[in-house]
N, C-alpha and C positions, 0 to 999 in steps of 0.2 A: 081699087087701089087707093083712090080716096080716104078709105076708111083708116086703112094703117099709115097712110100723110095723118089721118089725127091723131089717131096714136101715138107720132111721133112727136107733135105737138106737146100730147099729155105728161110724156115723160122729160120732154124738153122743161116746162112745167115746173114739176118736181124737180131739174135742175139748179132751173132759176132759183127758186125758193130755196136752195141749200146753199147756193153761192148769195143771196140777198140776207139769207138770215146771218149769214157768217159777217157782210158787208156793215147790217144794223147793227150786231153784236161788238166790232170793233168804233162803232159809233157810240155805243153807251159808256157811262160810266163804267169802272172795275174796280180791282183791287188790283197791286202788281206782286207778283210772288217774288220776294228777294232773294230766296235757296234759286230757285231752278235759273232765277238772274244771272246771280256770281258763278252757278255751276257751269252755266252753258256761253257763258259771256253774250247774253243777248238780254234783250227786254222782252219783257211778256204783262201783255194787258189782259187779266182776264174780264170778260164782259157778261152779263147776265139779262135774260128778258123776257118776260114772259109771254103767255101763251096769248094773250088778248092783243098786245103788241105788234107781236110777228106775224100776225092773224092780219094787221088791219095794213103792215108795212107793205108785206108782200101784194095782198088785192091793191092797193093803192096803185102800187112800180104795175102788177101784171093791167092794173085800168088804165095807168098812165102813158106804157108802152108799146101798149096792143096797136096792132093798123088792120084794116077790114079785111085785112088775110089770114089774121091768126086768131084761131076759137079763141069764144071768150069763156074764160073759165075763171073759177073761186073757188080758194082754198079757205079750207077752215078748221081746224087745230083744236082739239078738245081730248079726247083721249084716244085718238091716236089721228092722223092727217087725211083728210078728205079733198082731194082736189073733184070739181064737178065741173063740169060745160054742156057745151051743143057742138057736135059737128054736122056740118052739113054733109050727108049722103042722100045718092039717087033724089035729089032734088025736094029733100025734106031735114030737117032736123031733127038729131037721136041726141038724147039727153046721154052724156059718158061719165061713168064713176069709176074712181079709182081711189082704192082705200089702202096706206100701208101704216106700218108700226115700225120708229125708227128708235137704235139700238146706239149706242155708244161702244166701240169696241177699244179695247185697251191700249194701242196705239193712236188712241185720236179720231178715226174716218167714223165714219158713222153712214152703219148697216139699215137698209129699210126695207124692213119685210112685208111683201106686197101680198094684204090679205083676202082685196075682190077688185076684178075689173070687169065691169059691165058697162054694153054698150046697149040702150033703151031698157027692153026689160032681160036681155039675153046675158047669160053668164057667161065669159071668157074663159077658156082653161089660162089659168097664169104663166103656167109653163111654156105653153103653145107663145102667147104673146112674147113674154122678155124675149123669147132662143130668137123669133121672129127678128125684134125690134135690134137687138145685138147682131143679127147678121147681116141687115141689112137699111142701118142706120150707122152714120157717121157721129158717135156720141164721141162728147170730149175725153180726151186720155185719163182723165182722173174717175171715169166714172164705168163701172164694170158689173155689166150683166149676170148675173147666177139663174140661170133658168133651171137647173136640177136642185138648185137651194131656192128659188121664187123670192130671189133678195136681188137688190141695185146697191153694191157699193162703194158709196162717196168716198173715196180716198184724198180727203181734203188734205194731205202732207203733201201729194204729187196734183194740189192746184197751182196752176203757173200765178203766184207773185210777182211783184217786183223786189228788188231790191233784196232778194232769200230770204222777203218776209214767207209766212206760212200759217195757217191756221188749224187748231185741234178741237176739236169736240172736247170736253168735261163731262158734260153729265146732260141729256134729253131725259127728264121724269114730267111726262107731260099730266101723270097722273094728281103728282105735287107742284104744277104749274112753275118747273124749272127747268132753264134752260141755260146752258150755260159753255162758253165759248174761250180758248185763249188763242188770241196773237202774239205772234213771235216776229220781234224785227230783232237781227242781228246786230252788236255793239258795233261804231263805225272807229 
């Protein structure tokens, strides 16, 4: 049982990272789009950041906020996201990968299609895991298991903000080392 406690870890993981890079994203610099401004009577920051960045934000937050209960794991972003660690099972440690490919879908959320999870040298069925981790993990409401699609996705419009801020995906080409994010806070 252990072992799916890390799992849940891992995909916990991957959560953080998508609510941290959206956190850095509204940190950076942008441009502010003044059509979708006046259209929607809101502001919108968009923000951009590359792949060596969000690489180095996220391990920093996941080295900074770790406590000796939760695996220590590294993410590392290059053409497509690799988070790695150790969990401790039957009183040894198994090196865990888990590799997905994340998509930008035309409403903003952003799809990550989960393309190997191995725990030591053992291959996971993908499917087996998500249906697992989905039925019997308490993941946040904005985030939605597809085990028939071997996709996890981030519905970052239904992440709870404050204030009916919100945030959208633009555009993940991590091939062209771009990354890019808009914030929405509502005119007051």
């Amino acid at each position: 049982m252990k072992k799916w406690k890390s799992l849940f870890f891992i995909l916990l993981t991957i959560n953080l990272i998508i609510v941290l890079a959206c956190g850095i994203l509204v940190l950076l610099p942008g441009d502010q789009s003044a059509s979708k401004q006046a259209a929607k009577s809101e502001y919108s920051f968009n923000i951009s950041s590359s792949k060596e960045s969000l690489t180095s934000f996220v391990n920093d937050y996941l080295k900074n906020q770790g406590s000796s209960d939760t695996p220590d794991f590294h993410v590392e972003i290059d053409q497509d996201v690799k988070v790695t660690g150790a969990i401790k099972a039957f009183s040894s440690t198994i090196n865990a990968n888990v590799s997905f490919t994340p998509t930008v879908e035309d409403n903003g959320d952003v799809l990550l299609k989960v393309d190997d999870f191995s725990i030591g040298h053992l291959s996971i069925p993908i499917s087996f895991v998500l249906s697992y981790m989905g039925q019997f993990y308490e993941l946040p409401e904005f985030v939605h298991v597809k085990p028939d699609q071997k996709t996890i996705e981030v519905r970052l419009s239904e992440m709870p903000l404050t204030n009916d801020m919100y945030v959208k995906a633009n555009k993940i080409d991590l091939e062209n080392d771009k990354i890019e994010f808009s914030y929405y806070h509502p005119q007051q």
